[in-house]
Structure formats: C-alpha cells, structure tokens
N, C-alpha and C positions, 0 to 999 in steps of 0.2 A: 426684095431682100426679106430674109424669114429674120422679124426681128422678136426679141424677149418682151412677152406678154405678163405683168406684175400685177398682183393684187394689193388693192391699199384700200383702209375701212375709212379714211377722212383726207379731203384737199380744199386747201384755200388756194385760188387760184385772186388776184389783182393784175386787173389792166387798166394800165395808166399811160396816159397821154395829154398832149392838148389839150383843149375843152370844145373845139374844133376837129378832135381825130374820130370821133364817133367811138371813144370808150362805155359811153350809156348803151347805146345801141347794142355793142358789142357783148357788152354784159349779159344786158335784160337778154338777148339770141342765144348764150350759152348756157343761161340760167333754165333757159326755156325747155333748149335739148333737154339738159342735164332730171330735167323734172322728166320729161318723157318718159327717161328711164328708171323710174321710183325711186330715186336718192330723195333722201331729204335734204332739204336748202332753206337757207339764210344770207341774205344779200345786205350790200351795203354800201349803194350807189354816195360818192363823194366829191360833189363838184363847188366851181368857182359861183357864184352870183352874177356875174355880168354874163352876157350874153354872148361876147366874144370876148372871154380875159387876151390878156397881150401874149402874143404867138410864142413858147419858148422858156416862159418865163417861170418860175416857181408860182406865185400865185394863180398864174396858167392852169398849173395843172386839176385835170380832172380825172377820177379812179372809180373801179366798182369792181366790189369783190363778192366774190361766191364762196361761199362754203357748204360743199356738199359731201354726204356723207352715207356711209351702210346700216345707220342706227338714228336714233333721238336725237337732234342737235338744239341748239337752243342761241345762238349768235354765229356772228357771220364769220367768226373766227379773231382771234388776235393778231396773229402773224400766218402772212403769207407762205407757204409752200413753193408758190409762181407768182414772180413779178414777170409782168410784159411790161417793158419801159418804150415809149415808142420815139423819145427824145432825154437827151441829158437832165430836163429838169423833172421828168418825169421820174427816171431813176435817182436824182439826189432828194427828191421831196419822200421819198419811198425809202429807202436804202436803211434807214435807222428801224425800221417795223420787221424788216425780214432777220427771221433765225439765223444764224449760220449752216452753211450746206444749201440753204435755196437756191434754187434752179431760178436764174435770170433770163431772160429774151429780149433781147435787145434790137432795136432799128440801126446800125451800123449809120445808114444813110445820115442818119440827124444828126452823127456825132460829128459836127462840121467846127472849125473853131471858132466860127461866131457864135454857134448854139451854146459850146462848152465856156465860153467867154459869158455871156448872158446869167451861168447860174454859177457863176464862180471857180467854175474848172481852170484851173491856167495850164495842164493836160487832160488827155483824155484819161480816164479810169478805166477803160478798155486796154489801154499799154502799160498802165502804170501796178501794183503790188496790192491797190487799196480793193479791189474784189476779189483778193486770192481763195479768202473764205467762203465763196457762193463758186457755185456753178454757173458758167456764165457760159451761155448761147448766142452767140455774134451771128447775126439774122439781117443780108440787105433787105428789110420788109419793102421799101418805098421802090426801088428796082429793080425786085425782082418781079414785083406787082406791074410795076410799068410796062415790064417786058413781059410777062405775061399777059398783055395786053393789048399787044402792037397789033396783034390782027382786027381788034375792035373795033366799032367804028367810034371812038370816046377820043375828048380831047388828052392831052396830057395833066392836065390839073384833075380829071376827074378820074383818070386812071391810078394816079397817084391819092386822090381822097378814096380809093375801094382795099387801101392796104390794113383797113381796121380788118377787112374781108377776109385777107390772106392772112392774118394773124387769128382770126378765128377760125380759118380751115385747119391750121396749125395746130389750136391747142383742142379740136374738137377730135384729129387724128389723135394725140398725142393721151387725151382721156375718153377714146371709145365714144365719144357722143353722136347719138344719130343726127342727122342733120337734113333728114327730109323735109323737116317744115322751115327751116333756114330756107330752105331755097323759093319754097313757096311763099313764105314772107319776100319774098325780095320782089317776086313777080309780082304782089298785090302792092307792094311800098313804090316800086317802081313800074308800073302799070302804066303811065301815061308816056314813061320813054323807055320805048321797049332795047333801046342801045345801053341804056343804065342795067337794065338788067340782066341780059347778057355779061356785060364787064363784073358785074357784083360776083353773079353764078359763078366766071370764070375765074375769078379773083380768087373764089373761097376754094374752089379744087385745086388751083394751085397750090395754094397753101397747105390742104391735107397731099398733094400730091409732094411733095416737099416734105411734109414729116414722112411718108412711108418711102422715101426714097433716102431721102439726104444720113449720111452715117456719123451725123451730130447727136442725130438723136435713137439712140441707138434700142431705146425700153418703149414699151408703150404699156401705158396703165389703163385697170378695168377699178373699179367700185359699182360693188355690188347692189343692188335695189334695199332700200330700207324696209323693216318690217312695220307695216302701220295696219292702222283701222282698217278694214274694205270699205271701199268706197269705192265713189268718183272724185276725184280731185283735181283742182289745176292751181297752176302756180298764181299768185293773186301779192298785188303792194297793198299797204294798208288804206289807201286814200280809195285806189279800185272797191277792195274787204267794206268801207266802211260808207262808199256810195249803193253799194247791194245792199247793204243793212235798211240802208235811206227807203231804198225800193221795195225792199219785203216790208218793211213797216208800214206802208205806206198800204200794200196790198194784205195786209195781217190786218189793220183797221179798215178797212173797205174808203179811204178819204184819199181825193187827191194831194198831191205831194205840193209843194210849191218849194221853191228857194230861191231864196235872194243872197245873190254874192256879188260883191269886188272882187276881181282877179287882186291874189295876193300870196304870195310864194311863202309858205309847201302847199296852200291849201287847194289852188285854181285847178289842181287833175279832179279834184270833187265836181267843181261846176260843170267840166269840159266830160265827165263820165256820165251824169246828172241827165246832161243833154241828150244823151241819146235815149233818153227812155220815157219819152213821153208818149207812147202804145201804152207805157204802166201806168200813166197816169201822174206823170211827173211835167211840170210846167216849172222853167228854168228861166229867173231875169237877171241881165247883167247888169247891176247898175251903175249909179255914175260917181257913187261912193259908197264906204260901211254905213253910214247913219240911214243913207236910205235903199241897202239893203235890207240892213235888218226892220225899218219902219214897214216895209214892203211885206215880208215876210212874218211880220207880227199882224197887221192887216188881215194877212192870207188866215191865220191862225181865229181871228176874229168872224171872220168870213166863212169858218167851218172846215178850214185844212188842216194839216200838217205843218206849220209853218220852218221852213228852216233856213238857217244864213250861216257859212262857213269862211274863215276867218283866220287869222294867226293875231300872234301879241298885240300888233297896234290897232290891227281892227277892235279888238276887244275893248281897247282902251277908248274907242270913239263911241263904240256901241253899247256902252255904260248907259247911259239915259236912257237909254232904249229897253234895256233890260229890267232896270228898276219899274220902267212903264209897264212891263210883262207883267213884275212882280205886283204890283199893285189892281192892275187888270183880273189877274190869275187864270190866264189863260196860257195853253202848251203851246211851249217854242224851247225848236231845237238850235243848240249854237255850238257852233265844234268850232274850236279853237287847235290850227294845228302849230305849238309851239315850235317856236325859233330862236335861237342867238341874242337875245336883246342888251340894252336897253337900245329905246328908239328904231332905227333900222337893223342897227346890231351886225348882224351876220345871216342875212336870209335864207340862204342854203346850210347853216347846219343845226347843228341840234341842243334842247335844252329842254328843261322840265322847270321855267322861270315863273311859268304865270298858272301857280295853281295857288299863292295868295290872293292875288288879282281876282280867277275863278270862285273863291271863298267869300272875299272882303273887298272885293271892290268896285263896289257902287255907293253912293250916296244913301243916307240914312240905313233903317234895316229893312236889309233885303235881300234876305237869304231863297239861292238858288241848292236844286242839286246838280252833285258833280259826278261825273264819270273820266272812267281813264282806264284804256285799251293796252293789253299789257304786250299785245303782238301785233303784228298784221293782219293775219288772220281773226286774231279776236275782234278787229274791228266792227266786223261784221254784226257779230253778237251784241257788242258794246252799243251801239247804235242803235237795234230793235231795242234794247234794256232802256238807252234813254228814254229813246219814243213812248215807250210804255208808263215808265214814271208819269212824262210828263205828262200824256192822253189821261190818264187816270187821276194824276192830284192836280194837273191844271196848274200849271209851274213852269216855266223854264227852267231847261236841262243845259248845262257844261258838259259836253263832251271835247275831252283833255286828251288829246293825241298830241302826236311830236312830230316832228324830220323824221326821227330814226326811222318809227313805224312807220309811219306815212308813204315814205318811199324804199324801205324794203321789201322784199316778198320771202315768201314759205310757203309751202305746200297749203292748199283747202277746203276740208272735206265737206264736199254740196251737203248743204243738209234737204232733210224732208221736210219739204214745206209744210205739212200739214203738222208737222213738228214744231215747228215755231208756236210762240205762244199768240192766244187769241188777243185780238187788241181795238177788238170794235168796239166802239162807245154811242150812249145812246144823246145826245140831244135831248135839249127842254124842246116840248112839243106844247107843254098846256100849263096855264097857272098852277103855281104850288102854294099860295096862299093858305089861309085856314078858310076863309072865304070864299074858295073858290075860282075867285073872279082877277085876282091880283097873284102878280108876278113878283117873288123874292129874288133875286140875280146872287144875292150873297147868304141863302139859306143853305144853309151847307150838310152834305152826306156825313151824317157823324161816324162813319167808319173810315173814310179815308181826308174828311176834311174840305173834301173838293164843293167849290161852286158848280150850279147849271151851267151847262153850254148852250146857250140859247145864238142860233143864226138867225143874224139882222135880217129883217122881213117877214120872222113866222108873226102869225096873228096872236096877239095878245100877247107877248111877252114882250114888247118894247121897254127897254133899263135905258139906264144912265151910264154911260161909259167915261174913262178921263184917267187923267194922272192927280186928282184931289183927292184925300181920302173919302172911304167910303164910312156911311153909317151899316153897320152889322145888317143882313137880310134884307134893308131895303135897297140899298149902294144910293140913296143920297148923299148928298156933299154931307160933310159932318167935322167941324172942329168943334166937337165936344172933348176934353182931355180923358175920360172913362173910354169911350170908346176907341179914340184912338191905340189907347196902350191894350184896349182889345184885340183891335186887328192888326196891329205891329207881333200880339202874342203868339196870335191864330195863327198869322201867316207862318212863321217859324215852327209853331207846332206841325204846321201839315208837312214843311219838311224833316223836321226832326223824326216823327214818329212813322216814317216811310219801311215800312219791313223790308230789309235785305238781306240777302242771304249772310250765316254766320262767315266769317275770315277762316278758310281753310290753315292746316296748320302741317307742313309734310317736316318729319320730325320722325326717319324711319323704327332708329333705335328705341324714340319715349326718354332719352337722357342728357340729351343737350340743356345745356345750361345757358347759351348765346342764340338767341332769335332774331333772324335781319329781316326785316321788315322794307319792304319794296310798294310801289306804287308804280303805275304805270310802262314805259320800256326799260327800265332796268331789268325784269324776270328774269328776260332770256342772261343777261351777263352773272345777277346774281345766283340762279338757279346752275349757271356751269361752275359757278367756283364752290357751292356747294356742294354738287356733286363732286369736284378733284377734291377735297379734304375728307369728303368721305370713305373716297379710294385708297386714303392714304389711314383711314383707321381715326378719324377726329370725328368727334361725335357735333351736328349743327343743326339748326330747324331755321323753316323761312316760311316765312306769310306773305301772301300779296295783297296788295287793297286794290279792286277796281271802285266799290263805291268811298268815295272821299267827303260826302255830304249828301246825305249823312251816313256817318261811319257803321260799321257793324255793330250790333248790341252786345255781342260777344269779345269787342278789342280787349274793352280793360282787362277783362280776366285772363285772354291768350297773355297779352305784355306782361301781369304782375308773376307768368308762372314762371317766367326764365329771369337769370343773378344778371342780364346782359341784353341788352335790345340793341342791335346796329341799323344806323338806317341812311346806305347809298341813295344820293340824289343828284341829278345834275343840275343840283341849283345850291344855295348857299345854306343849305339847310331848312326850308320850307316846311317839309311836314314834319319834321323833328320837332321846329317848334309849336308845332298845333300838338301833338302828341305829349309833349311836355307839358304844355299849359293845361289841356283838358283830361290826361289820364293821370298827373303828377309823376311821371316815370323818366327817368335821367337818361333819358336815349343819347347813343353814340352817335353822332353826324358822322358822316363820310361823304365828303362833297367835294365836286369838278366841274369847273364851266369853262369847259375847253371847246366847245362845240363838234365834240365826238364823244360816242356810249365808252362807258366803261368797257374796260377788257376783265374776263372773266379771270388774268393771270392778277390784275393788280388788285380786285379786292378778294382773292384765295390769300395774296399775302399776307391785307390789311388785318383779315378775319382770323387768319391764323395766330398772328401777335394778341390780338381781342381773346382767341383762346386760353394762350399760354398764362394771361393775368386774369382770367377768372378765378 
C-alpha cells in the first residue's frame, strides 16, 4: 500500500503497560532508534517500585515517554501525542495527560472484563462514548504476536511476553525509525537462547509489517534530524552521564577511583556502570551498608584516591557521621546523592528535590560541605568532574545533588575532548613543611585555597595524627583549647565559602524583564520551556540556574536585587527559597510540587504568566 508520508517538527510518544510488559525496554529501544536519526530527545521512564507491582492493576502500571524532536527541546514533553495502552489500567492511569485528538493503541486482547473490572471499568471504553475525543487504534497486540509466532519454536507465554516487540515494530514503522540495531540488541540480549531471538526479531517485523500493511493506519510520519553542535554523540541517562564524569575525573587526576556503595534505588545503575571500568582504574565495593560504604570510601580517600559513595535520601541520612568525619579530616570525598520521594522510604521510583537542606545543614555541629546539582543528564557528566575538582583541590567533601528525573532520563551527548577537560592532578605532601625542616604540619595550610597536605600513610616522615577530635591549627594535635576551636570551626567554612565559581548566568534576551525564575537543578529543562512559550507569545522573562548551591555564586545577590520579582519552582516545599531569603533578604515567590513527577513546562507558563500580569 503507497500510504501518506507527513512531516511533524515534535512527538511525544508514551508506552504504557504492566511493569511486567517490558515498556522500559521498549522505550529505552525506540529512544535509541530515534537518536540514530539526529532528533533530539528527552525521556521520561515512570515506573512502580516493587518489582513485580500486581498484574492489571493501576498502581501496576509502568510508562516511558520520549519526546523527540527537529530542534532544541528541553523536557520530555507534557502530554502525549501517542499513548500505547497495553492493558485497561494502563489506558485509565494515562487517559487524563493526553490532549484531545491523541492517537491511542490499544491491546484489544487485555480488554477482558476481569482486567476492565480491576481498574473500575464496569464497560469497556472501547464500546462506550468516553474516547470519542482521541483517535483510538484497536490493536489484538497479544494475538497477533502469538500467531505470528506459531512457527517458532517459543512456548506460548513467551510468545506472548515478545508483544512489547510488535508494539515497537508498529510504532517504529509508524515514525520512520531505523531499526537495525534493535535487532542487534536483541541478538546480544538474547544470545544464550537463540529461539528467544528468533521470536523477538520476528515479533518486531510483524508489527512494522502490520503498520505498512493494515489500512488503520493510514499516514506514516518523518521528523526531521535536529540541528546541533557537530560532534559525536550518543544518547546517555544521567546516572550512565554522571558515572563517565566519575571515570574522567578519576583519569584527569592520574588517582585511582574507588567507590563504596549500598545498592539503593535511583542510585545502584552508578555502582553496576562503575563496575565495568576497572581497565580505568576504578575499583567498585559493595557493601553491607551506607555507613560502611561511605567509611570505606573515605578510607580510600585517605589512602590517596578518589574516594566516592553513591546514595539517595536515606543513605545520606545514615552517612552523616561519616561526612562530618570528612569534614573534620579535610580530605576529598565524593557523595552523590540521587534524590527520591521521601520522607523515610517515601516513594523510590520517583522524583523530588527534598534533600538539598539535608545536603546544606545536616550534620552535626559546623560542617559545612560543597554542593553541586546537575541540571540535565547529560550535564551530569560535567557536574561530577566540577565536584571531583572542588573537592581534590580544597580537600572537602562534595554533594553531588542529582534526582530520579535526571538520573534515569536521557538526551543526546556530545563526547567531549578529553584533553579538554580540566587538569585535576594534584601533588601529595612528599617532605616536611615545618620551618625546621625536619617536622610535619598536616593542618599548615595553602593560603590561596585553604587546603591541607595530602600526605599517603607510609611516606617517610610525614606521620600525623588523624581522628574525629578536633584539631589544634598546623600541627592536628588533639586540642580543646576554645581559641582554636572557633579557629578551625572558622577556617573550615572559609575554605568553603571562598571557593571561586563561575558567576550565575543570566538569559534575559530582551535586558527588560522585570520577573527572574530562578531554578536549581532538574527543573531547567521544564522552566527553560515555559520561558521560552511566554516568550513566543510577546511577555518579556529572564531565568538563572544554580548548579553550584554551596557555595553560591558571588554574583547572586546583585542578579536577584535587579529584577521587581524573583520565582523560584521546586519540587520540594520550598527549600532554596528559604536559603535565598534568609541570606540575600529578597521576598522570593515559591512555586512548589511534591507530587513525585517534574514540572510540566504548561503549568509553570501559567503560574509565571499571572506573576507577570501583578508586576
């Protein structure tokens, strides 16, 4: 059939199913195509926490959307284009996000009336008036799979688990995606049963053979390649972005790498990436808890590495002593923190910006760290050499403040040049620094950045005293003296306060905005799109982002006092609003959601727009 070839400059595509139907799978496969072909993307995998939610069910369900595009994109989109529903509860947990006019696909097979009975249907919405509004695609996915199958030599259960297969042959005909290395993933995924792959292969040309055939679907769409940098690029999640970071830093300082982790959800694809790179000089322990991961990795840092432990909320909250013990040490360690849904276990699979007080203020007595926070995915990458850098340099523990959102979407990113990276060797105490000659200071410090020697246990002659007691200034003996004390409770803080960071960029294209939203971390991408729609629309807006949060830029107070209006989205209850308030005295607007999903870029154009109109 000679069908109508369409061009479209943006598609969010959502497939949703089970948690069990292999809609991750599916995703990350099409996202992958989709990059082949220079779009730019933004992803936004959304699943349950348990490992097998209950089959059917509304909390069941798990989704991942792509949005890709012929230009700049900056989120993974608000609403859907394409819902794939692969079962009733999949379509009613989705159904309120799609526009009107959405193209639906539907699994016909699952609309069974026990399924439709499980998520409250007492008909099916397939016979009924309530999707007149969408375009709805009645699809047997689960039997036509089957039967495309029958020659295989696969049982029936696994014939039937390859219809994620046939749903993405479908929508990869349906938007032009190549699909050569689909198929090659499949061969390496299922390498050990070569009948598995067979059925996948076959699964998925069904399904393209199916869209170029069947006269449902009657258009097929192209989107065009985006215009970007030249480069080399590949599509990359944040947690992937921000274990490379781990690894260049690691080979920018010529020091092995070490990390000490507890498996602990978003953060465990760091550990399980970590692992395979010990050719780079990365040595990966799992332990048997946070406290002595991070003891571990603090060790390592003593010992003359890299030291780093990755984490989400409740780690942080165990590995408090631990960090104070950094603090007091003054030795570099890295600790990324990938935020989650709290309090306590909270919500492990989604998202929140909750513990950048925590990050700030919470350890015992003063013990101020620096903070960092990754505004994409791909920045992760950057963001993690910048920590390592701090810390190798002022001898500090780093917070690196990543989220869900980042963590596990992706976006295009551009390899950089290695030798581009910043230099990050450091030299080691080799010989007494005494005025004597003969004697070793541990706490005589570089008065341009404040830092301690690094002396590794066993060089000759530099044996110190180590410990969590305080230290007396340059020699680190034990010392409760109260003078010195409130010396090096002073010091310590000065070395992070006076850390040079780059000034707070300020994009403000007109120079006449009056309203400055102010963002940290994954917000960007959703504040930076709703900037951009008010702009389109003739409303004049400026936005800044902070990655460094401790310490802040030298430049804030005077960006914040030039605009009649500062806004500041967060997915917590207003966190850096009040640090902004307290230390710059400026009446910043909160705009706060702890729903355990990002901002959509439609609802704070509204919020920002009303903030306009009362300037």
């Amino acid at each position: 059939m000679n069908k109508q070839i369409r061009q479209l400059d943006r598609v969010v595509i959502r497939f949703a199913g089970d948690s069990g139907d292999g809609m991750q799978l599916t995703g990350d496969r099409f996202t992958s195509e989709t990059a082949q072909l220079g779009n730019d993307i933004s992803t936004l995998p959304n699943f349950p926490a348990e490992i097998r939610a209950p089959a059917g069910t509304l909390p069941g369900v798990s989704s991942f959307q792509v949005h890709f595009a012929d230009y700049d994109i900056l989120t993974p989109g608000d609403a859907p284009n394409v819902l794939v529903a692969m079962n009733p509860a999949a379509l009613k947990a989705n159904l309120a996000d799609l526009p009107r006019g959405a193209d639906i696909i539907v699994n016909t097979d699952e609309f069974t009336r026990r399924n439709l009975a499980k998520v409250g249907y007492a008909t099916s919405p397939l016979d009924d008036d309530s999707l007149a509004g969408y375009v709805v695609h009645p699809v047997a996915l689960t039997s036509m799979t089957v039967g495309a199958l029958a020659e295989n030599d696969v049982s029936k259960k696994d014939a039937e688990r390859a219809k994620n297969m046939f749903a993405l042959g479908l929508l990869s005909w349906m938007y032009s995606r190549p699909y050569e290395s689909t198929l090659r993933f499949l061969e390496r995924k299922f390498a050990a049963r070569p009948e598995l792959v067979a059925a996948n292969v076959a699964a998925f040309k069904a399904g393209w053979n199916f869209g170029e055939t069947t006269e449902d679907f009657a258009v097929r769409y192209e989107v065009k390649p985006a215009r970007m940098q030249p480069g080399t690029y590949r599509n990359i999640t944040g947690n992937a972005a921000l274990s490379l970071g781990i690894v260049a830093a690691g080979v920018r300082s010529g020091l092995p790498v070490f990390l000490g982790a507890y498996p602990i959800t978003p953060a465990s694809d760091i550990l399980h990436e970590l692992s395979k790179h010990k050719r780079l000089g990365v040595v990966t322990m799992q332990a048997e808890d946070e406290i002595a991961a991070i003891g571990a990795a603090l060790g390592a840092s003593y010992g003359g590495a890299l030291g780093v432990t990755t984490t989400s909320g409740p780690g942080v909250a165990l590995k408090g002593e631990t960090i104070s013990l950094a603090v007091a040490l003054e030795l570099p360690l890295l600790i990324v923190d990938v935020q989650r849904a709290g309090p306590s276990t909270g919500m492990p699979t989604k998202t929140e910006q909750a513990d950048l007080n925590m990050a700030l203020f919470g350890r015992h007595g003063e013990a101020p760290v620096a903070v960092i926070a990754p505004k994409s995915p791909a920045d992760c990458f950057h963001a993690a050499i910048e920590a390592a850098r701090i810390a190798l340099t002022y001898r500090t523990p780093v917070i690196l403040l990543s989220d869900n959102y980042v963590a596990n979407g992706s976006e295009p990113w551009l390899l950089p040049d290695v030798e581009s990276l910043p230099d990050l060797r450091v030299e080691f105490a080799t010989a007494p620094n005494g005025e004597d000659g003969t004697t070793f200071l541990p706490y005589l410090r570089d008065p341009e950045t404040l830092a301690r020697p690094w002396a590794i246990p066993g060089t000759p002659g530099l044996e110190h005293r180590i410990g969590g007691l305080e230290k007396a200034d340059k020699t680190g003996d034990i010392s409760y003296d109260p003078a010195n004390h409130d010396y090096m409770v002073r010091t310590r803080a000065a070395r992070i306060e006076t850390i040079p960071v780059p000034d707070v960029e300020v994009d403000d294209p007109d120079g006449d905005a009056r309203v400055l939203v102010l963002g940290w971390g994954s917000t960007y991408g959703p504040i930076g799109a709703a900037c951009r729609g008010l702009r389109q629309r003739g409303l004049s807006v400026a936005q800044a982002h902070l990655r460094h949060l401790a310490p802040m830029p030298a430049n804030l107070g005077q960006v914040l006092r030039s605009y009649d209006r500062v806004v500041i989205p967060e997915m917590n209850l207003g966190q850096l609003a009040h640090v902004i308030r307290a230390r710059y005295l400026i009446d910043a607007i909160g705009y706060n959601q702890v729903r355990g999903l990002p901002f959509t870029a439609a609802e704070l154009e509204t919020m920002l727009e009303e903030v306009l109109k009362n300037v």
